[in-house]
C-alpha positions as CSV (number, residue, x, y, z in Angstrom):
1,X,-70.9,-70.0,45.0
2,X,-69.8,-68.3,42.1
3,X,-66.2,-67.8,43.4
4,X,-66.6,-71.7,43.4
5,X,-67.4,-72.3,39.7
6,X,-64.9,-69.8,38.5
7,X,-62.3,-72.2,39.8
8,X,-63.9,-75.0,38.3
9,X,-64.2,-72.9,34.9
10,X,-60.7,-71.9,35.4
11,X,-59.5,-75.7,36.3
12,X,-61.1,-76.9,32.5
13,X,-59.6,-74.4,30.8
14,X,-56.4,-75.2,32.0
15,X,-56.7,-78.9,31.9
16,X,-58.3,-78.3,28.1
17,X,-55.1,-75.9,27.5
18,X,-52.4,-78.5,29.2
19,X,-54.2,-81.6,26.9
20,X,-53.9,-79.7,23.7
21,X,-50.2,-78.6,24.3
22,X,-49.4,-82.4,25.3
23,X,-50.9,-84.0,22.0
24,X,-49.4,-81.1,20.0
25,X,-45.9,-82.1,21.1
26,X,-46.8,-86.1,20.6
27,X,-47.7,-85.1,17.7
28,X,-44.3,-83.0,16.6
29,X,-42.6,-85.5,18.0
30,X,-44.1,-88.7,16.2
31,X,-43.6,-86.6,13.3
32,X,-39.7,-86.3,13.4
33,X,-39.5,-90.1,14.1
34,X,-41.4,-90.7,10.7
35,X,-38.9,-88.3,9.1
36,X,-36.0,-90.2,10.6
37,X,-37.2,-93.8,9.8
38,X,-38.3,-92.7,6.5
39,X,-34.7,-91.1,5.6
40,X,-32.8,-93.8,7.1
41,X,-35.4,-97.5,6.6
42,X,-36.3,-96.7,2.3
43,X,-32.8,-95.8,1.2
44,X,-31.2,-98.7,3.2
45,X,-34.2,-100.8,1.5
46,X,-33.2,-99.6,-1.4
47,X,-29.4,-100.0,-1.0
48,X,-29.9,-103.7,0.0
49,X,-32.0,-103.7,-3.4
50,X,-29.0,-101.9,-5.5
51,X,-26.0,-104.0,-4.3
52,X,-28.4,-107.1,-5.3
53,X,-29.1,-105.7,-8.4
54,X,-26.5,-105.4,-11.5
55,X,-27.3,-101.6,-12.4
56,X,-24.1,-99.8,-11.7
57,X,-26.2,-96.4,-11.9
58,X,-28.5,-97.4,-8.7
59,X,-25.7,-98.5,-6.9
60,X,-24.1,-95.3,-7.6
61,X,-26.9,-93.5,-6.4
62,X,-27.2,-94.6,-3.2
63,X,-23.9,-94.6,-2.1
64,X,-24.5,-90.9,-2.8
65,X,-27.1,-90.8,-0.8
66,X,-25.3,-92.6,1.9
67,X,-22.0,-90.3,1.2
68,X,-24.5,-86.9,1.8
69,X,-26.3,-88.6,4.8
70,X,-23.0,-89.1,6.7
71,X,-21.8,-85.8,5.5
72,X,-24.7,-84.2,7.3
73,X,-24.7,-86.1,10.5
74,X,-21.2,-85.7,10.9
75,X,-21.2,-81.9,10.1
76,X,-24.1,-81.5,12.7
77,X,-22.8,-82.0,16.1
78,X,-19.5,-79.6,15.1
79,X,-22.1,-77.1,14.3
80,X,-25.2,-77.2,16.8
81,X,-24.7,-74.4,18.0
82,X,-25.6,-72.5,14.6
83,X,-28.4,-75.6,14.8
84,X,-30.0,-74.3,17.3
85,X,-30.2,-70.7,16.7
86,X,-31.5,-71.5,12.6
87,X,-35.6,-71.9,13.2
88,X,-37.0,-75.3,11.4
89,X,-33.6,-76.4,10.8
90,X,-34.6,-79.9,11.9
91,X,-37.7,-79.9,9.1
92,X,-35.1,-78.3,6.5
93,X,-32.5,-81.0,7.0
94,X,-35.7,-84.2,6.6
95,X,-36.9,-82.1,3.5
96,X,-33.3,-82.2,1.9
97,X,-32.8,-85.4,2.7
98,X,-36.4,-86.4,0.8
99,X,-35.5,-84.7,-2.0
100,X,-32.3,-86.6,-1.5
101,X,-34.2,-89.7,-2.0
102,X,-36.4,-88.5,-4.7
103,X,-36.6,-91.2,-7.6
104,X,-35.9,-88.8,-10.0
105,X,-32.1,-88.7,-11.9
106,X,-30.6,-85.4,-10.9
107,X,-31.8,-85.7,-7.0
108,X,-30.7,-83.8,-4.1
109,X,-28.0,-86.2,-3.7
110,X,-26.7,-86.5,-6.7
111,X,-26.7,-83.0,-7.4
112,X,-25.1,-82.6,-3.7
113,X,-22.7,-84.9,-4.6
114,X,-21.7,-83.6,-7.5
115,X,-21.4,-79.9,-6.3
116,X,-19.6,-80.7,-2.7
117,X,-17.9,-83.9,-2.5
118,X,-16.6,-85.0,-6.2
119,X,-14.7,-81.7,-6.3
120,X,-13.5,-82.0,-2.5
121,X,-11.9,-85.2,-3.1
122,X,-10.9,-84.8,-6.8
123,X,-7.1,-83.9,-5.2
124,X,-7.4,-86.9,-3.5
125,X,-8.3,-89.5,-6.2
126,X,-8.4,-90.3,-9.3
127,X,-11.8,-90.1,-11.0
């Protein structure tokens, strides 16, 4: 008899243990698709918005953001390896990219942009 309610004992904690682990990775990964939507859905909102618009400043900005987006995603595969081992890479890369986005005038991009890319294609063109 008490053999008997051990295993039952035993049998919620694990089923109480395997629920918990299974909403905490729905959760993680509901998470990263809000981080990808939200760094890929606002800026191309906000692109269609700029190439409407007649500011040459906005439109500036985003294809910054666009130029440091790709830049990333293209570096990334070439690199996974160094990905993997780096911990909260993923979560470092969405917060870059937010800050990225930030409505502010000297943003991740823009500074990005101005630090990596201007002077990597200076040679190249003439700005």
């Amino acid at each position: 008899m008490d053999m008997k309610k051990t295993m039952e004992s035993n049998g919620k904690v694990l089923g109480l243990a395997l629920m918990c682990v299974t909403s905490i990775l729905l959760l993680l990964l509901s998470i990263q698709v809000i981080f990808q939507l939200t760094v890929l859905l606002y800026p191309a909102f906000m692109s269609v918005k700029a190439v409407e618009s007649m500011c040459r400043v906005t439109k500036k900005r985003w294809l910054a953001y666009w130029i440091i987006y790709s830049l990333i995603h293209m570096v990334e595969p070439l690199l996974s390896l160094f990905v993997w081992i780096i911990p909260f890479y993923h979560l470092a890369k969405y917060v870059f990219l937010l800050w990225c986005l930030a409505p502010v005038k000297q943003n991740g991009a823009t500074i990005s942009y101005g630090l990596l890319v201007k002077p990597a294609v200076k040679h190249y063109l003439e700005i």
